[in-house]
N, C-alpha and C positions, 0 to 999 in steps of 0.2 A: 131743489135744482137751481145751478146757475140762472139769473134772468139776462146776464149779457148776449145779446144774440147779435152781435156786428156782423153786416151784411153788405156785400160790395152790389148795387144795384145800376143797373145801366139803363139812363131815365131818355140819353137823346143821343143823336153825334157827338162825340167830344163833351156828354155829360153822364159820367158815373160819380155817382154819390155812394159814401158809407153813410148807414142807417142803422139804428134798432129794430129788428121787426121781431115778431114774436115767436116763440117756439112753437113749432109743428108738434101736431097731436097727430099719432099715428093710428095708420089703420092696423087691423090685425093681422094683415099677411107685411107689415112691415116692420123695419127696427127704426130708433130712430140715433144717429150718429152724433158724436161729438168730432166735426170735420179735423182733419190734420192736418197733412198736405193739401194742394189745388196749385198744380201748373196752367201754364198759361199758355193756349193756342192761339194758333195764328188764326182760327176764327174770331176768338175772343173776341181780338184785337181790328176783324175786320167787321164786326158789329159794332166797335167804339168808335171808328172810321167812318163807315160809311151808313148803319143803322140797316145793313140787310147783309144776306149770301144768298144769290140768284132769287127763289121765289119767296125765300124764310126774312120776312121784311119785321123790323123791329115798330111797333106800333104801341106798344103799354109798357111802362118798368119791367124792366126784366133785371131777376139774379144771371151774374154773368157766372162761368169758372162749369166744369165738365172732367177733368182728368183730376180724380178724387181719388182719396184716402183716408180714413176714419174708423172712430173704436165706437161699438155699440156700446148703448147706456142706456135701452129700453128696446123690448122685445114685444110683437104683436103678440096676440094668446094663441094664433095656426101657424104662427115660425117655430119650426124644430132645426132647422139648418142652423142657426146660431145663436149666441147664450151675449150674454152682457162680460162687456171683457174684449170679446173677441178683435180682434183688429182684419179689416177690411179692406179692399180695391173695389169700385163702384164700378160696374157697369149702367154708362150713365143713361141710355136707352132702354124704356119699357114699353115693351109692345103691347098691343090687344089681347093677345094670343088666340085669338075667334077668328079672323081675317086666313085668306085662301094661303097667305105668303107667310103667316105665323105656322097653320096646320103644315104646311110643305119643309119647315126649316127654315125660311130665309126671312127672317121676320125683322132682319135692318129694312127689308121693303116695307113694311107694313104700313097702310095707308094714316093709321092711328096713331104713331108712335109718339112718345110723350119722352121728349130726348131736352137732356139737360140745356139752357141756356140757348135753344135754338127755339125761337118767338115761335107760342105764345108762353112756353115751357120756362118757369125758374130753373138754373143753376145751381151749384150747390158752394161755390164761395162766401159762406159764408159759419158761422161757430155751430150750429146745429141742425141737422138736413133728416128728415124722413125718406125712405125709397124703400121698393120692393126688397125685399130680403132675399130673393130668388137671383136677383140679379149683382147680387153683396157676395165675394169672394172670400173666405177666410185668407189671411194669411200665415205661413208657416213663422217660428218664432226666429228662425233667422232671415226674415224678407222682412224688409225695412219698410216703413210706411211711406218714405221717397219713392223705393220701387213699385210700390205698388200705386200708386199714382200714376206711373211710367205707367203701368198696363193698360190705360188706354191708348197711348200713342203706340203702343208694341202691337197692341191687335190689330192696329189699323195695318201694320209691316205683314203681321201675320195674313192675314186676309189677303194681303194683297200676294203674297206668296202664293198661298192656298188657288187662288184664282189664276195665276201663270205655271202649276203644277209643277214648280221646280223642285226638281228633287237632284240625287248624287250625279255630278256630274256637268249640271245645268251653269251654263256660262249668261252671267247675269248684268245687264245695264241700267244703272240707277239714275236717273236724271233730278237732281237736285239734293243735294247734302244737307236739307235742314232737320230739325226731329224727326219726322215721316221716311225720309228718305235714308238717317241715320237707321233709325228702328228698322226698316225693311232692310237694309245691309244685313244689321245680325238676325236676323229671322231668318235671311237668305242661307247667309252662313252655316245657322246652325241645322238646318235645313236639307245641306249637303253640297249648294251650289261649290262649283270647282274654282272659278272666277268670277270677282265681281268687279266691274270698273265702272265707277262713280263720277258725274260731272256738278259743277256746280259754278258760281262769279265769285265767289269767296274762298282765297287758298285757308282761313284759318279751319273754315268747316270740311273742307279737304284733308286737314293735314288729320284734323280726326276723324275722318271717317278711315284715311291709312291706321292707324292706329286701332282703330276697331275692327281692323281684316280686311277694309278694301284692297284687291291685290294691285290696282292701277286706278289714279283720279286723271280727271282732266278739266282745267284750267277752261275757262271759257266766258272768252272779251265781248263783250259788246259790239253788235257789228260783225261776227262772226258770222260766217256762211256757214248755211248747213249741211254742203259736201264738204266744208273744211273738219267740221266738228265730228261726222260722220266716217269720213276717214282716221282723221287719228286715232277713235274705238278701234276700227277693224285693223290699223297699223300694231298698236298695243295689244289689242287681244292675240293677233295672229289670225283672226276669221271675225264673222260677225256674232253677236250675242244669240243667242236662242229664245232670248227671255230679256225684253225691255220694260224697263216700269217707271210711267214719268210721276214724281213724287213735286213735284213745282207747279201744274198748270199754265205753264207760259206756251203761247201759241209755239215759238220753236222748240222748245221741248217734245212739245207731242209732237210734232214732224218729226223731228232726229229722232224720238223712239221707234216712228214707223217705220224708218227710213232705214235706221242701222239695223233693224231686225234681221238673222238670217230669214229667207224662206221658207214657210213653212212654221215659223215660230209664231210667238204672242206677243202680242206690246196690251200689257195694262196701265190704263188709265187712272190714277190714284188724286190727282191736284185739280185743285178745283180754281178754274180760271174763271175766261169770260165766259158767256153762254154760247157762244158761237166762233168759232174759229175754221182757218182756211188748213186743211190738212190733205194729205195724198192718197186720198183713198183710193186712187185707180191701180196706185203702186200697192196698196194692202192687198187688194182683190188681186192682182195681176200675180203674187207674188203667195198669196195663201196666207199671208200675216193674221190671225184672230188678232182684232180688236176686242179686249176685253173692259168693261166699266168695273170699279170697286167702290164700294161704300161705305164707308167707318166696318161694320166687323160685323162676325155671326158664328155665335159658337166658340167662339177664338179667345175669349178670356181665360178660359180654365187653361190652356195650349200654351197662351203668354206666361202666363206663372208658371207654368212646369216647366217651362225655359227660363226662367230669373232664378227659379227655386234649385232647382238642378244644377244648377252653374255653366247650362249651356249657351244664357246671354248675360251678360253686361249691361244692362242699363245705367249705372253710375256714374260714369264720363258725362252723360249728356246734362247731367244738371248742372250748373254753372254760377246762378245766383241765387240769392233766396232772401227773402222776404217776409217780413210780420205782417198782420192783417192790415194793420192800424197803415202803413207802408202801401197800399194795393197802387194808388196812385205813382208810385215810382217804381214797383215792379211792373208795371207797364207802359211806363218810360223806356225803361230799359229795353223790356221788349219790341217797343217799337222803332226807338233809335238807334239802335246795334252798340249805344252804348259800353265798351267792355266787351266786346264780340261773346253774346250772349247765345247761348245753344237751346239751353231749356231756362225760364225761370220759373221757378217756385215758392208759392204764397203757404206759410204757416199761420192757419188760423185756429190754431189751439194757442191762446195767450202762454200757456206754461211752457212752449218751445225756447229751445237756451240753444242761442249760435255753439 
């Protein structure tokens, strides 16, 4: 076996080191991966920033990278689910499965969960990764090992759909055009939503999210009021949405989702801001609005693929740059200076990738 095991590690603020570290010895209920792809989140990048996200505080080296894809090259001896060969999408969260919220189904709750790259948890950017096998997706031999990286930010769109119960017909408000917000458009879409209108500060992330079936974007300056922004939805749409989903976490986002909701609908909460913010909840209650919370995903991997796999989404568009291992340092450059008006970047850490 290879002993090259290059690993993007993130030691402090503003200190990620590559390193050698060793090959993972697996357990028996896991395979262990030759990584492929590894896009780069906007958490990533808010653990290289800041060294936390709300209570998950970075305190030891951590592998950074979570939205995976990789070929098995060792099998535990109780995996029957997949052979050596196979090619994968990680579901990067493994839970207890003992706990009240694993036995119920919702086991993104789970008080245990041992989720990639979120402290004290390693990541898996790096050339060779062990994980539950249960949680390892095969992929079909026309789904690209790009896309299937993509199926972590798609479940998150999934879920968050799943949680606003749209289905044919449902008129939909997407607050924020980045990956998250992209990926819920086509979930939305393929879904059945009738209309979707998308806001965002950036017309390039606009102009594709038109391009990926947003039926109307809106443009939104700095300094906007939020009956400004609220109105021109309800002017475009013709009425107000039924179903808002802030995919941003900016304190006025979640207002104008609560705000533009018709009554009686849902505004999901999907962006993870500050910990505290001034929102209208007299107008939710007054008004019948569910406030709904979403949490990365449950259940919703197998649902992503069958939507990439089918051809009823597109995740392709969103990827934009891409990157060698040895490179991790500038692909998150890029992602964090919008250098190249970047959508998704994506790290290939299988050395044998040829642009």
């Amino acid at each position: 076996m290879a002993k090259d095991n290059l690993t993007a590690v993130l030691y402090d603020i503003e200190d990620m080191r590559l390193e050698q570290r060793p090959i993972p010895k697996i357990k028996t209920t896991e395979v262990l991966l030759r990584m492929e792809c590894v896009g780069i989140c906007g958490s990533d990048v808010h653990y290289l920033v800041n060294g936390r996200i709300g209570d998950f505080i970075l305190t030891k080296p951590m592998v950074i990278g979570h939205e995976a894809s990789g070929t098995v090259i060792e099998v535990g001896s109780e995996v029957t689910n997949l052979a050596v060969g196979d090619r994968v999408a990680i579901e990067p969260g493994v839970p207890c499965r003992t706990c009240t919220f694993c036995k119920e189904g919702r086991y993104n709750l789970c008080p245990g969960m041992q989720f990639c790259a979120t402290p004290p948890y390693d990541g898996n950017l790096t050339r060779f990764y062990a994980h539950a096998a249960d949680f390892c997706f095969k992929l079909p031999p026309h789904v690209s090992l790009e896309e299937g990286a993509l199926l972590e930010p798609l479940s998150v769109g999934v879920h968050a759909c799943k949680k606003a119960k749209i289905a044919i017909g449902s008129t939909v408000l997407i607050l924020g055009a980045g990956p998250i917000g992209l990926v819920t458009l086509l979930a939305a879409k393929a879904m059945g939503a009738s209309k979707v209108i998308i806001t965002d500060i950036q017309e390039h992330r606009l102009s594709l999210a038109r391009s990926l079936g947003a039926d109307y974007s809106v443009k939104i300056n700095i300094g906007d009021e939020d009956s400004m922004i609220t109105d021109q939805i309800t002017k475009m749409l013709g009425d107000q949405p039924t179903v808002s989903i802030d995919c941003s976490g900016a304190e006025q986002s979640i207002r104008v989702a609560i705000q533009a909701t018709k009554s009686g609908g849902v505004a999901v909460m999907v962006g993870m801001g500050k910990p505290m913010a001034n929102i209208p909840l007299i107008s939710a209650l007054a008004r019948e609005v569910d406030i709904r919370g979403c949490f990365r995903y449950v259940n919703d991997y197998a649902t992503a693929l069958e939507m990439v796999a089918t051809g009823k989404v597109n995740v392709k568009p969103l990827v934009t740059h891409h990157f060698t291992m040895e490179d991790t340092a500038k692909a998150f450059h890029v992602t964090r200076s919008g250098e190249g008006n970047p959508v998704k970047v994506m790290i290939h850490a299988n050395p044998a990738w040829q642009k």
